[in-house]
ROKE-647234 format. One line per field, with one value per residue: residue number from 0; residue in three letters; y negated, x, z of N, C-alpha, C, O in turn. Coordinates in steps of 0.2 Angstrom, whole numbers. Atoms other than C-alpha are relative to their C-alpha. Example, Ala and Ser with C-alpha at 12.3 -4.5 7.8 and 13.67 -1.06 7.14 Angstrom:
! ROKE-647234
resi (0,1)
resn (ALA,SER)
n_v (6,6)
n_u (4,-4)
n_w (0,-1)
ca_v (22,5)
ca_u (62,68)
ca_w (39,36)
c_v (-6,-5)
c_u (4,-4)
c_w (0,3)
o_v (-5,-11)
o_u (9,-1)
o_w (3,4)
This chain:
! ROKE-647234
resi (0,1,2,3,4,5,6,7,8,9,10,11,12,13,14,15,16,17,18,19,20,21,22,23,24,25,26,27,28,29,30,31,32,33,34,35,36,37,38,39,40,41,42,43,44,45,46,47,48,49,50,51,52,53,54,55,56,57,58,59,60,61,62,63,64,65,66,67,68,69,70,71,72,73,74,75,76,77,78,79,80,81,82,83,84,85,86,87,88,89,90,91,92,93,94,95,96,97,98,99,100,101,102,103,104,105,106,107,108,109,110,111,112,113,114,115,116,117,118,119,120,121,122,123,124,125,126,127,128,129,130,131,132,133,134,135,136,137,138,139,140,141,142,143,144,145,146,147,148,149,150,151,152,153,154,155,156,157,158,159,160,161,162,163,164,165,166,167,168,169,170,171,172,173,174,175,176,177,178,179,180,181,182,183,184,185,186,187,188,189,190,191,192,193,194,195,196,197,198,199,200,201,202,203,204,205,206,207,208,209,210,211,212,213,214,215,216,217,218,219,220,221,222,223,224,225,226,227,228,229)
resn (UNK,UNK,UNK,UNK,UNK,UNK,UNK,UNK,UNK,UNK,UNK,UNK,UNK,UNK,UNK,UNK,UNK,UNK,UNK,UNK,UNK,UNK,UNK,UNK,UNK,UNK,UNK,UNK,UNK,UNK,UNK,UNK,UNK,UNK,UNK,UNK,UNK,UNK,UNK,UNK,UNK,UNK,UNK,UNK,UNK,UNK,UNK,UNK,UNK,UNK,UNK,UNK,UNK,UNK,UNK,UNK,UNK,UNK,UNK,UNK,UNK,UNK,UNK,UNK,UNK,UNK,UNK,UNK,UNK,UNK,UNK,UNK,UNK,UNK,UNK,UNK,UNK,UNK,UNK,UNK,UNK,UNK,UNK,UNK,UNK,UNK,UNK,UNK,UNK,UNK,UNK,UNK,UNK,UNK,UNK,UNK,UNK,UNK,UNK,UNK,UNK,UNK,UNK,UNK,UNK,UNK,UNK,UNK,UNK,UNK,UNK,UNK,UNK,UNK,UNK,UNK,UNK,UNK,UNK,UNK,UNK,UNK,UNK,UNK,UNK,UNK,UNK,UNK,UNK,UNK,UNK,UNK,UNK,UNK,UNK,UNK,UNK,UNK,UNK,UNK,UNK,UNK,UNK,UNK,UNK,UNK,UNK,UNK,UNK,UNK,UNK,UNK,UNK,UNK,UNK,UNK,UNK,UNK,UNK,UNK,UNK,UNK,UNK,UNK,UNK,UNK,UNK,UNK,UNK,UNK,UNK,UNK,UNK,UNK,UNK,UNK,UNK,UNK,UNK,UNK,UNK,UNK,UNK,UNK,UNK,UNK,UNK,UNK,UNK,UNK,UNK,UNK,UNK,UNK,UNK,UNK,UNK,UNK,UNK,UNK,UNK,UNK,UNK,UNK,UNK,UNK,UNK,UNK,UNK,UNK,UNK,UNK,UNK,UNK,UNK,UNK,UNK,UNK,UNK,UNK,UNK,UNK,UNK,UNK,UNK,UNK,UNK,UNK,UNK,UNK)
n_v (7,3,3,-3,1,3,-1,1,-5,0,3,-2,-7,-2,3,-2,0,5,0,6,3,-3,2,8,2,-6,2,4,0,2,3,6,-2,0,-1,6,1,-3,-4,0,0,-4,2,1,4,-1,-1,5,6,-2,-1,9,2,-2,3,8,-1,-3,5,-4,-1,-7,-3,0,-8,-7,1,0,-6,-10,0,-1,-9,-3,1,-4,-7,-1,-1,-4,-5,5,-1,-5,-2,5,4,-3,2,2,-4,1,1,-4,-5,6,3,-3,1,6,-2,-5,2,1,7,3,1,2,0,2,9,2,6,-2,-4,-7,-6,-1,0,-8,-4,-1,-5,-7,0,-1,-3,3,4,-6,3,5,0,6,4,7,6,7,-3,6,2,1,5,3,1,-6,2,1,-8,-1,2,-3,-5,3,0,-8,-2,0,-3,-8,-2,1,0,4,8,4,-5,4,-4,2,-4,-2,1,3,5,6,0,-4,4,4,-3,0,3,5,-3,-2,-9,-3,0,-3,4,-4,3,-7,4,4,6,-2,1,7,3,-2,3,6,0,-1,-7,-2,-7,2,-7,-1,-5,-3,-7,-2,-1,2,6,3,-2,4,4,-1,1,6,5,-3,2,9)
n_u (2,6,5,10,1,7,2,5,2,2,-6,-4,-1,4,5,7,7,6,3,-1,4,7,-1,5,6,5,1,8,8,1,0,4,3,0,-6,-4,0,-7,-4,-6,-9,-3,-8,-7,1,2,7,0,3,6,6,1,-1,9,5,-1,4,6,6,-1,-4,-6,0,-4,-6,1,6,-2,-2,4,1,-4,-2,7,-1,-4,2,4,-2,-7,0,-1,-8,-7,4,0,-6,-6,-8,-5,-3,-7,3,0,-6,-3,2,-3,-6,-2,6,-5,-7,-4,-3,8,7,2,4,4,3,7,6,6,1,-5,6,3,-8,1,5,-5,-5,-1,2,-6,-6,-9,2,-5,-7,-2,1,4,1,-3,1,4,6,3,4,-5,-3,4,-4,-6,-7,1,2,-10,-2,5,-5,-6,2,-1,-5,-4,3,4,-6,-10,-7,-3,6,-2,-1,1,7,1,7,3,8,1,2,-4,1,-5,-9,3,-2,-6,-3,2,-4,-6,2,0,8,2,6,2,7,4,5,0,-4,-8,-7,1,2,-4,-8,3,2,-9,-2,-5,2,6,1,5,2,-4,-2,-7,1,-9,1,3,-5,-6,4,2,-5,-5,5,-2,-5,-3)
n_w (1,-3,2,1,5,0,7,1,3,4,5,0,1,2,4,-3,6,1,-7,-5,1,-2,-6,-3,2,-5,-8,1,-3,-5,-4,1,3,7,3,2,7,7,-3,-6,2,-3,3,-5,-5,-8,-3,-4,2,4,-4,-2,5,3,-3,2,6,-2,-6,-5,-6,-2,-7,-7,3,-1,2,8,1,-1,8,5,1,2,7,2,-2,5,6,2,3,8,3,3,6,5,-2,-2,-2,6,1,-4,-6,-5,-2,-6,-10,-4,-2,-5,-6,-4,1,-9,-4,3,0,6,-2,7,-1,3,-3,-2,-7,-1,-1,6,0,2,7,2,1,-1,4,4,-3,1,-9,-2,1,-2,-9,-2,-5,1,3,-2,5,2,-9,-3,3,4,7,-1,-3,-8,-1,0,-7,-4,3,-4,-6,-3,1,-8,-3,0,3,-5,4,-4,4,5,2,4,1,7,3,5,2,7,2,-3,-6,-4,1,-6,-8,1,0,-6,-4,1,1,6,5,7,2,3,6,1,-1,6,0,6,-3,0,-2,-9,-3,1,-6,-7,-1,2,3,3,0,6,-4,-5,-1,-2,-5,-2,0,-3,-6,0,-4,-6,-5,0,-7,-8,-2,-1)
ca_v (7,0,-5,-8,-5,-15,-9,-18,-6,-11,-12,-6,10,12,8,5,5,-11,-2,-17,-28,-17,-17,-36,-38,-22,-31,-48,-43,-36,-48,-62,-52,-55,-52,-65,-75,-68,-58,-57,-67,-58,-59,-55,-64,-57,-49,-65,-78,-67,-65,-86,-90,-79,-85,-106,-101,-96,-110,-100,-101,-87,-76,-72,-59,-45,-47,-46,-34,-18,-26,-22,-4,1,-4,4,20,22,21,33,47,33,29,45,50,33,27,32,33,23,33,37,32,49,55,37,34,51,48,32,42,54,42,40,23,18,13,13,6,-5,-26,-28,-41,-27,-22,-7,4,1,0,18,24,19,26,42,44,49,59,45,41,57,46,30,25,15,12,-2,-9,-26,-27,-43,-44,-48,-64,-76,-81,-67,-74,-72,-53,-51,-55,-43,-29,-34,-34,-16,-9,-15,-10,7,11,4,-3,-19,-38,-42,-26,-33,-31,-29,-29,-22,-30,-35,-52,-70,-70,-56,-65,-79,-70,-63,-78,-89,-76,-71,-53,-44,-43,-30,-39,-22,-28,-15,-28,-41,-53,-51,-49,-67,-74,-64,-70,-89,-86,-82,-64,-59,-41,-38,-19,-13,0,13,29,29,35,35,17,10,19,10,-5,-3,1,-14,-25,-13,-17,-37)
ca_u (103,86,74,52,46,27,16,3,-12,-23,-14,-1,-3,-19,-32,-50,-60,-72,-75,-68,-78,-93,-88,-88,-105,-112,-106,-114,-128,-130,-127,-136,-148,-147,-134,-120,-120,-103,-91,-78,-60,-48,-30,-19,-29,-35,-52,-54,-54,-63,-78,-76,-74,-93,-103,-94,-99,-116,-121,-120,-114,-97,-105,-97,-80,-84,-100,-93,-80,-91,-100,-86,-80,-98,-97,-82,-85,-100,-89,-75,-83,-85,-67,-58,-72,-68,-52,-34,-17,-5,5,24,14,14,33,39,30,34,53,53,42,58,72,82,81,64,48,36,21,4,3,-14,-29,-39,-46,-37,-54,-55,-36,-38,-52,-40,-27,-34,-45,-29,-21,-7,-13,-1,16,13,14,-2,-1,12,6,-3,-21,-34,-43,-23,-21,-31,-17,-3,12,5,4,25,25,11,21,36,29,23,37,48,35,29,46,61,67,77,69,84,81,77,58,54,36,28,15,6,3,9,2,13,28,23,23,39,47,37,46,61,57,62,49,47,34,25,15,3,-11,-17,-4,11,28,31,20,27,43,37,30,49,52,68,63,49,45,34,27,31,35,55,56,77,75,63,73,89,81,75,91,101,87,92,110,111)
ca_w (38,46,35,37,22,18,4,-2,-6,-18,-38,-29,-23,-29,-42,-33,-50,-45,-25,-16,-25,-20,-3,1,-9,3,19,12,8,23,34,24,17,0,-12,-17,-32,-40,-35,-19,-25,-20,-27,-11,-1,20,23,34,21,6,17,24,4,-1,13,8,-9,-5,6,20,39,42,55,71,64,74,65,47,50,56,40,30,38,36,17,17,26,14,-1,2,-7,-24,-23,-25,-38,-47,-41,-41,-33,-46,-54,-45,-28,-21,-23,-17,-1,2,-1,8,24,28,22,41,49,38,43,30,31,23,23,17,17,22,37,45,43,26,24,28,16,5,7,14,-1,-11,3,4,24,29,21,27,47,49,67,62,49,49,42,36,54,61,53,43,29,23,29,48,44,42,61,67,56,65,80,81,72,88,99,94,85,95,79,84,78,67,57,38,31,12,5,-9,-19,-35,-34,-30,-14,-9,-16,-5,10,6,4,17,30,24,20,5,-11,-25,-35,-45,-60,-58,-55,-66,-62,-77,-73,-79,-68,-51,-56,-58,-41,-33,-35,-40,-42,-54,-56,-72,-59,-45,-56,-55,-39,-37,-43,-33,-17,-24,-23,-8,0,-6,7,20,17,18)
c_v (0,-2,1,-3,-4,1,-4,6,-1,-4,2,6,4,-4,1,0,-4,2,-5,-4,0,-2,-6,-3,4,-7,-7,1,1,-3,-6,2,-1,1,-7,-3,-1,3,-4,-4,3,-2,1,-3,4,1,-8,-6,4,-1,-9,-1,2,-3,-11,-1,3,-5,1,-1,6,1,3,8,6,4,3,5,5,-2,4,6,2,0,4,7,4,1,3,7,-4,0,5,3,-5,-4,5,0,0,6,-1,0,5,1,-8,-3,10,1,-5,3,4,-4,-5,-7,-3,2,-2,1,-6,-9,0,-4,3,3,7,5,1,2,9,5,0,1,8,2,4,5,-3,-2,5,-4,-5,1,-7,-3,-6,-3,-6,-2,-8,-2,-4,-8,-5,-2,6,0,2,9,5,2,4,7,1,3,8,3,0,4,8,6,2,-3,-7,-9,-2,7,-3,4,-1,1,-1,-1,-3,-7,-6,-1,4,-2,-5,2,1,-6,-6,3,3,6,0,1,3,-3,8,-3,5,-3,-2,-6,3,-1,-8,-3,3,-3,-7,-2,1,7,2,6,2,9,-1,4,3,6,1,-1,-4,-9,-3,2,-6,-7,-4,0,-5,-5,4,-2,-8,-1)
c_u (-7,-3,-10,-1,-8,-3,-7,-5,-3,2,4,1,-6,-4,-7,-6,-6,-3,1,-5,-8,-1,-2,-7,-5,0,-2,-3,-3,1,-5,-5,-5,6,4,-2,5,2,5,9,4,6,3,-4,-5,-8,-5,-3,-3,-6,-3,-1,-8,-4,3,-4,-9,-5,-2,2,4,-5,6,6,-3,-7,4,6,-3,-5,5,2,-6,-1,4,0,-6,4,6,1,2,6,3,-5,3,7,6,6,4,5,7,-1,3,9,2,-2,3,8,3,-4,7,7,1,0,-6,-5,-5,-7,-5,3,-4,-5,-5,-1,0,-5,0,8,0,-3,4,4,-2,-4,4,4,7,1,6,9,0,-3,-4,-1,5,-2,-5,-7,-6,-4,6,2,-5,4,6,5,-1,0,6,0,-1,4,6,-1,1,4,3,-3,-2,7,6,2,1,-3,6,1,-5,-8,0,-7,1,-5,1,-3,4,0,4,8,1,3,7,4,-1,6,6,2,2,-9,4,-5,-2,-3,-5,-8,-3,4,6,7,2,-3,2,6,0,-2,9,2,5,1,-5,0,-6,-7,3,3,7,3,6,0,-1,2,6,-2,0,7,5,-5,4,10,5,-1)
c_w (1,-6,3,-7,1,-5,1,-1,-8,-6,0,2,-1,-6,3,-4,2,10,4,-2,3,7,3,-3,3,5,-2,0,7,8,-3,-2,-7,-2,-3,-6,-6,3,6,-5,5,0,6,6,10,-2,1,-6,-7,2,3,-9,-1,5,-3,-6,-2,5,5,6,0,6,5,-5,3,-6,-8,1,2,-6,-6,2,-1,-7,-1,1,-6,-6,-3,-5,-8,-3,0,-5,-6,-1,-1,3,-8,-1,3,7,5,1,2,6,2,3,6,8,3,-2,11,-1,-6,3,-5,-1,-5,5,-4,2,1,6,-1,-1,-7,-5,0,-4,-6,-2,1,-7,-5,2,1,9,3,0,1,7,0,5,1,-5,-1,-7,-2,5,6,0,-7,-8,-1,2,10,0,0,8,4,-2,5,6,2,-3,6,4,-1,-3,3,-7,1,-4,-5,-8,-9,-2,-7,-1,-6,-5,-7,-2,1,6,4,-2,4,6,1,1,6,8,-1,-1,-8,-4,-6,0,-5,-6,-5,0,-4,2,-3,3,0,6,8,-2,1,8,5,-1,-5,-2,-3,-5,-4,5,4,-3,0,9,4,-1,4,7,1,3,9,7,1,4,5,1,2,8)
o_v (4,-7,6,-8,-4,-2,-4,12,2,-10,5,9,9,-10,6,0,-1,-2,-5,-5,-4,-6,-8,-8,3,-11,-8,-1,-3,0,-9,-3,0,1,-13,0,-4,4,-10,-1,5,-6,-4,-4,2,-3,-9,-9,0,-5,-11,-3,-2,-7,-15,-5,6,-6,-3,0,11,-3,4,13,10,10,9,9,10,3,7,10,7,5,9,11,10,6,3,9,-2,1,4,7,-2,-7,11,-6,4,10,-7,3,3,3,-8,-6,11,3,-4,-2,3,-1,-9,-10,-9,8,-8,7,-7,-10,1,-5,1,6,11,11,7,6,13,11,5,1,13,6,6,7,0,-4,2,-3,-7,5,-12,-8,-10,-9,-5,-2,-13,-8,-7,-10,-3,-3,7,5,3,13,10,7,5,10,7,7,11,6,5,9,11,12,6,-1,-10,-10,-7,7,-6,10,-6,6,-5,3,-5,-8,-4,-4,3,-2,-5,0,-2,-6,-9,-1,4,8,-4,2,0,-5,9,-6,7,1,3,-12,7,-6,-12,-7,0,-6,-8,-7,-1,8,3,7,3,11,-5,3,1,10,7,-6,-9,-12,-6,-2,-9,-9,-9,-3,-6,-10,1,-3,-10,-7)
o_u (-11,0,-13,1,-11,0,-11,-2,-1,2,6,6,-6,-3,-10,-12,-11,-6,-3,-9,-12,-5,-6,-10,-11,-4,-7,-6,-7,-1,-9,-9,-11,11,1,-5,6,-1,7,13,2,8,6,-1,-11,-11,-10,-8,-8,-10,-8,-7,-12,-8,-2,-9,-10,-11,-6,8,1,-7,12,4,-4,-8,3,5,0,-6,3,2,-5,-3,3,0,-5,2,9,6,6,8,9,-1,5,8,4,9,4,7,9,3,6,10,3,2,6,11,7,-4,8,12,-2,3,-5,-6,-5,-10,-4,4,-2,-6,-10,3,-2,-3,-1,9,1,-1,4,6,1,1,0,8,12,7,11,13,6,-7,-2,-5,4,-1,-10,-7,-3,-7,4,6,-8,1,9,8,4,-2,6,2,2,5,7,3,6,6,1,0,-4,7,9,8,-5,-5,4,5,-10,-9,2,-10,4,-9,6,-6,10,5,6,13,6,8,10,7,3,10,8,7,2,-15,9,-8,3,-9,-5,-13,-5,2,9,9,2,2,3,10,5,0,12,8,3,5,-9,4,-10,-13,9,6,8,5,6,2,4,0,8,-1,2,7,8,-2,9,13,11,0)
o_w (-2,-8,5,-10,7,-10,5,-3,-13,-6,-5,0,2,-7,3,-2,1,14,8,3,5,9,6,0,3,5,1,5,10,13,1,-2,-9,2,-4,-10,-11,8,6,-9,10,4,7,11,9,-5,-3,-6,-9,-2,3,-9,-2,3,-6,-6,-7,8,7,4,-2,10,3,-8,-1,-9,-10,-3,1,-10,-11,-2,-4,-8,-5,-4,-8,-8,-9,-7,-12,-8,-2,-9,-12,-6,-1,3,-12,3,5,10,10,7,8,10,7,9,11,12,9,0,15,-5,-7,4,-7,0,-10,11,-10,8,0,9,-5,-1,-10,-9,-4,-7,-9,-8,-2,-10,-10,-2,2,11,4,5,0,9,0,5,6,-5,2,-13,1,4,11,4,-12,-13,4,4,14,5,3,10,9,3,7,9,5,2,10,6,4,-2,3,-8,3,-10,-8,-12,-8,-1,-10,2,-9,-6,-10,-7,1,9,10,1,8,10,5,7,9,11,5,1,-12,-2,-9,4,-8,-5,-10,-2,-8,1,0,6,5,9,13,3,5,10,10,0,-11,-7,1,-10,-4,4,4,1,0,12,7,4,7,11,6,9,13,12,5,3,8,6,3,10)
């Protein structure tokens, strides 16, 4: 049975110990040449509108995208060493993207509001780039709201895979924005509550499934194949 899997990363298969934060207040600064006056919001939300949100909040004109994303992999490439000093892969992480990497007739892969460069830092940071297939998954330069990130997922799965467009998709994620998307599309959602958003409030949001974390592997497999069976 067919499944694409779609993992969120950060919360959920990783802890970035405050580096993201870092990161959009690097490519800030340099772009505006000063520093922000709070922090990046984030919650699930795309590169895309993070980065539109600190410059609105700042009184700022958005610079040209290309512009602000080689801002943000230059933040991020700079801070790949900090996060595997500072950060971690969540616990269970590693033995279930592995499971899910060799179970037959899956694709398993990221939906993230990060741009794909930084989407890599980390994940590689961790060593977890090896068990997910990131040339399909869809990244915060793709798409400006998360639900338009399903599609792009989709998309190259098909294309780069061969797996067929009625093939069902599940994502992965710790917030509400990922249950959103999920239900916006019609995709399966484990909801994790590995984040700061409590099970309660992922379920509140729509999500039917509402996982403490990822460390039962067999679990979170099972799961996984009851999406692939509808």
């Amino acid at each position: 049975m067919e499944l694409i899997v779609l993992w969120d990363i950060d919360h959920t298969l990783i802890e970035n110990a405050g580096v993201s934060k870092e990161i959009y207040a690097a490519a800030f600064t340099a772009l505006a040449g000063t520093a922000p006056i709070e922090p990046a919001r984030t919650e699930g939300r795309t590169d895309r509108l993070i980065m539109r949100d600190m410059f609105q909040r700042n009184g700022l004109a958005e610079p040209d995208w290309a512009a602000v994303e080689a801002a943000l992999a230059s933040a991020g490439e700079e801070r790949l060493h900090d996060l595997s000093v500072r950060g971690m892969a969540l616990p269970g992480v590693r033995d279930v993207l592995k499971a899910a990497s060799v179970h037959e007739g899956w694709v398993s892969s990221v939906l993230t509001g990060n741009i794909a460069a930084n989407a890599r830092v980390k994940v590689s940071a961790f060593g977890l780039d090896p068990l997910l297939d990131l040339s399909v998954g869809a990244y915060g330069a793709d798409a400006l709201q998360r639900p338009g990130l399903v599609a792009v997922a989709r998309e190259r799965a098909q294309r780069l895979r061969g797996v067929s467009d009625d093939v069902p998709v599940v994502l992965v994620g710790d917030t509400p924005r990922d249950v959103e998307a999920a239900l916006a599309t019609n995709s399966g959602i484990i909801a994790v509550a590995s984040g700061v958003h409590s099970a309660e409030e992922l379920r509140v949001a729509g999500a039917r499934v509402v996982l403490p974390n990822l460390t039962d592997t067999a679990h979170v497999l099972g799961v996984l194949e009851t999406f692939a069976a509808h």
